[in-house]
N, C-alpha and C positions, 0 to 999 in steps of 0.2 A: 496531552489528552489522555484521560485515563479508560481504560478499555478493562470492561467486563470479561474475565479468563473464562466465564461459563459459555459465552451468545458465539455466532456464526455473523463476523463482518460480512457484509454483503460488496457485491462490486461497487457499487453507487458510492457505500463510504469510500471506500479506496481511492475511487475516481476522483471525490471530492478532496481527499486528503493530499493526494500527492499534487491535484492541480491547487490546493492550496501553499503546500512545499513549492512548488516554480516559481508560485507568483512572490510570493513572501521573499523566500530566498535570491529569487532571480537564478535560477538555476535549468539546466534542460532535462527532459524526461529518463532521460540514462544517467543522472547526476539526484535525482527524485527520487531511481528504486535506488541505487545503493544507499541513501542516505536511510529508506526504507529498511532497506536487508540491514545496514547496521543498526540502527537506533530504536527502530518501531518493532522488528524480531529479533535484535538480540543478535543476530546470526543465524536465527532457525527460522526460515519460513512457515513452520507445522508448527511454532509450539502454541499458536492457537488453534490449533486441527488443521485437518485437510483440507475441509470445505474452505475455511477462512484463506488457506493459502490457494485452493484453487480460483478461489473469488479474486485474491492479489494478482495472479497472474492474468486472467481475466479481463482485469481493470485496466492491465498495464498493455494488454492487445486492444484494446477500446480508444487507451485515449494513444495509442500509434497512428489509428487511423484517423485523428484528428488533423 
């Protein structure tokens, strides 16, 4: 998926992305962010900004509470 370096992910994308990683992959939500933290940041959760990474964290308290 390619992602605009300039815009602010919102939670909703995150939420949508990673619950589409589980479903695809067949994988669980702690298997979703790392796959996240390596693939989709590289390793850096900032290097879309802050907001984008506090959206990612966000998304990842939301769907916990699923």
């Amino acid at each position: 998926m390619r992602v605009n370096h300039a815009s602010t992910l919102s939670v909703d994308y995150f939420v949508s992305y990673m619950n589409l990683i589980m479903i695809s992959r067949e994988v669980t939500l702690k298997e979703a962010i790392i796959y996240m933290k390596k693939e989709f940041f590289k390793g850096e959760t900032d290097m879309y900004g802050k907001t984008t990474e506090t959206h990612f964290n966000l998304a990842i308290q939301k769907l916990k509470q699923k």
